[in-house]
N, C-alpha and C positions, 0 to 999 in steps of 0.2 A: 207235570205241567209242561205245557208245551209253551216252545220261546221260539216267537218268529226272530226270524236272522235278518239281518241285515246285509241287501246284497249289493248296497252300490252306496258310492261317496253321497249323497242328497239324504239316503235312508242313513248313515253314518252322525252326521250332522245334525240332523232333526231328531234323532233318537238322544243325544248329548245333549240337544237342546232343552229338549221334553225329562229329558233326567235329572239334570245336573243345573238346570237355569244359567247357565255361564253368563255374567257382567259384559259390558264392551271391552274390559282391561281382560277377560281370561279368554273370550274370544280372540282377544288380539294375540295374547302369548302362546296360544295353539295353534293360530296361523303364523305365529315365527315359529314357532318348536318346529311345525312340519316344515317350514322350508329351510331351517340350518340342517335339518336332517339329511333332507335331500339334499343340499348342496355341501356336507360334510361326506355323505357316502358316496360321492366323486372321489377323495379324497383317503376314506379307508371302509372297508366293509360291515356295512353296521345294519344295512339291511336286507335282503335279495331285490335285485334291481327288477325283479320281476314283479315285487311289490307295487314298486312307487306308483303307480296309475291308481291303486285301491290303497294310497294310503292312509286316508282315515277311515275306513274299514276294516284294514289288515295291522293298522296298528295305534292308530289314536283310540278308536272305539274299542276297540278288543285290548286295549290298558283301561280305559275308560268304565269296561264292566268289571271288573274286579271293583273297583271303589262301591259300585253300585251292589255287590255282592257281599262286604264290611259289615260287619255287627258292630265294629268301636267308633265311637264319635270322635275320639280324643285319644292322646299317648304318640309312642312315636312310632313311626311304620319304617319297617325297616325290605328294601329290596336289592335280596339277592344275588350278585352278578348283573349287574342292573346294564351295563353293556350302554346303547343308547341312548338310556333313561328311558325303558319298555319294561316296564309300567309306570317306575316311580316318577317321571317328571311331570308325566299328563298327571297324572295324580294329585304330583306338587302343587300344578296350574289348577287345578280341582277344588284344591283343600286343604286349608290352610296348617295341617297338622305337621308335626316335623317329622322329615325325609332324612332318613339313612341312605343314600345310595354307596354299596359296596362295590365295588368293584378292581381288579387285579391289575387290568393293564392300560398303560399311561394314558397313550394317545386317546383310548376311551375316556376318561377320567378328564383328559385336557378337553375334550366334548361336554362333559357332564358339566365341569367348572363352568365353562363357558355360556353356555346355556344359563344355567342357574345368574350369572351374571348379567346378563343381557335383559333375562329378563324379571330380574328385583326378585330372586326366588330366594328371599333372608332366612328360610324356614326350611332351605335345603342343605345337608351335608353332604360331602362325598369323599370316602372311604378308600382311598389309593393301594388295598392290600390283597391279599388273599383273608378267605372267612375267616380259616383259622387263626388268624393274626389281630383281628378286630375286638377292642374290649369288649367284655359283655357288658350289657346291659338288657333291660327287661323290656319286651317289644310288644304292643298291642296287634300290631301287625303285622305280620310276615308274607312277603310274597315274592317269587320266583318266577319267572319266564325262560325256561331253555336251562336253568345254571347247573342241574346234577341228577340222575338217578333219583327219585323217588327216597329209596331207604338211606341212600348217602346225605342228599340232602337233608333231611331229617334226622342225622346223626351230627351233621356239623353244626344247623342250627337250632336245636334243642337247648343250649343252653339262655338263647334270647327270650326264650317263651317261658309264661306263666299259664297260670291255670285258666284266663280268660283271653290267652294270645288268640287272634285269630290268622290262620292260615287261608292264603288263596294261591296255591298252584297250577295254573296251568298246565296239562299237559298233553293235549292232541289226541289223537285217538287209539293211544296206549292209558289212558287214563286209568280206567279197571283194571287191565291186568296189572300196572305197577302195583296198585292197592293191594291188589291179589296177593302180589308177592310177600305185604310186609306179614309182621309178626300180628297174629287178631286184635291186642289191646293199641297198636298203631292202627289197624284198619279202624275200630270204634269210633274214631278221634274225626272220622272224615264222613263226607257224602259228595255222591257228583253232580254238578251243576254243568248241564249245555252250555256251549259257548254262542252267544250272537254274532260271531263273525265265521263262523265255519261249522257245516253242518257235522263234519269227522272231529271235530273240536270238542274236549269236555276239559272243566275245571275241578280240582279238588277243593273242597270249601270243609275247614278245619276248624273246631278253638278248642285248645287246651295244651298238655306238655304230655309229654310222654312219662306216664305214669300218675298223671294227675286226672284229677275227679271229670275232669269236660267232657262232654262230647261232641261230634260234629252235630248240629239239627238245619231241620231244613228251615 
C-alpha cells in the first residue's frame, strides 16, 4: 500500500485534521505544545534546530501517525525515552488514554511536567528514571522514537508487554536491517509500516511478547 507523505506544514495539519478530528481544546494544546517546544529548545536540545520550519511534519504529524497505526483503544501506553514528549504528548493531546512517559534526565522531565501541566494533561505520567528502574506493569502500548537498538530495546522493555501489547518503533531507514538482525521468533512479532513524514523513514508495527502467541499483521 502506498502512503502519500506529507511534505509541508498545511498537508501536516489537514492530514491530523482529517484523522484525528481534534476539538478547539486539542487544537489549542498542540499549538502550545509546538511553541513551548520551540521556545524550550532555546533553552536545551530537544530537537535539531534544523527542524523547527517543518515542525508539524517532522514531529507533531510523524508522533501523530503512530496513534493512527494503534490496534488498542484502551490501557496504558507507555513511551520510551520519551525525551520531548516525541511521541507521547501529541498522543497525550490525542487520546485520552493514560501516558507513561519515561524518561532518565531531569531537565527533560522538568519539560515533560511542565507541559503536561499547562496544559490539564491529568492522564499523563512521567517517569524520572532510567527503564530499568521503572515498575513493571502491563502496557497496551509501547512505543519508542530514537531511545535504543532495536534488540536492546526489546530486551529491556519486554517485561511491560503482553500477548496483545502493541509495539510502534520508529526507526528510519535502518528499519529492515535492524529486524534483520533479531532472532526469527522476534522478527515474527513485527511488519514495516512507511512513515508519512519522510520518504527514507519506516516504522515497526508489533503486538505481542516475546515468546508469546501474537503476531505482527498488517
Amino acid at each position: 500500500m502506498t502512503v502519500e507523505l506529507l511534505t509541508s506544514e498545511a498537508e501536516a495539519r489537514s492530514w491530523i485534521g482529517a484523522t484525528f478530528a481534534p476539538n478547539e481544546r486539542q487544537w489549542a494544546q498542540l499549538e502550545r505544545f509546538a511553541a513551548m517546544l520551540v521556545e524550550e529548545n532555546a533553552r536545551q536540545n530537544l530537537i535539531a534546530a534544523s527542524t523547527v520550519s517543518t515542525l508539524w511534519v517532522r514531529h507533531i504529524a510523524d508522533s501523530a501517525q503512530l496513534l493512527a497505526l494503534d490496534g488498542a483503544i484502551e490501557g496504558l501506553w507507555i513511551d520510551l525515552g520519551s525525551g520531548p514528549g516525541l511521541p507521547g504528548l501529541v498522543v497525550a493531546i490525542l487520546s485520552p488514554r493514560p501516558m507513561l512517559l519515561v524518561e532518565s534526565r531531569r531537565r527533560r522531565c522538568d519539560f515533560l511536567r511542565a507541559v503536561a501541566s499547562e496544559l490539564d494533561l491529568a492522564h499523563v505520567e512521567v517517569a524520572e528514571a532510567p527503564l530499568e528502574r521503572i515498575e513493571t506493569r502491563p502496557a497496551a502500548t509501547i512505543s519508542a522514537r530514537a531511545f535504543a537498538p532495536l534488540d536492546k530495546l526489546i530486551t529491556l522493555s519486554t517485561r511491560f508487554s503482553t500477548e496483545s501489547t502493541r509495539w510502534l518503533l520508529p526507526k528510519g531507514r535502518n528499519a529492515v536491517k535492524e529486524l534483520a538482525s533479531l532472532p526469527q521468533p522476534w522478527q515474527r512479532m513485527f511488519h514495516v509500516e512507511q512513515s508519512r513524514t519522510d520518504a527514507d523513514s519506516q516504522i515497526l508495527v508489533g503486538t505481542g511478547m516475546i515468546g508469546g502467541k501474537q503476531r505482527g499483521k498488517r
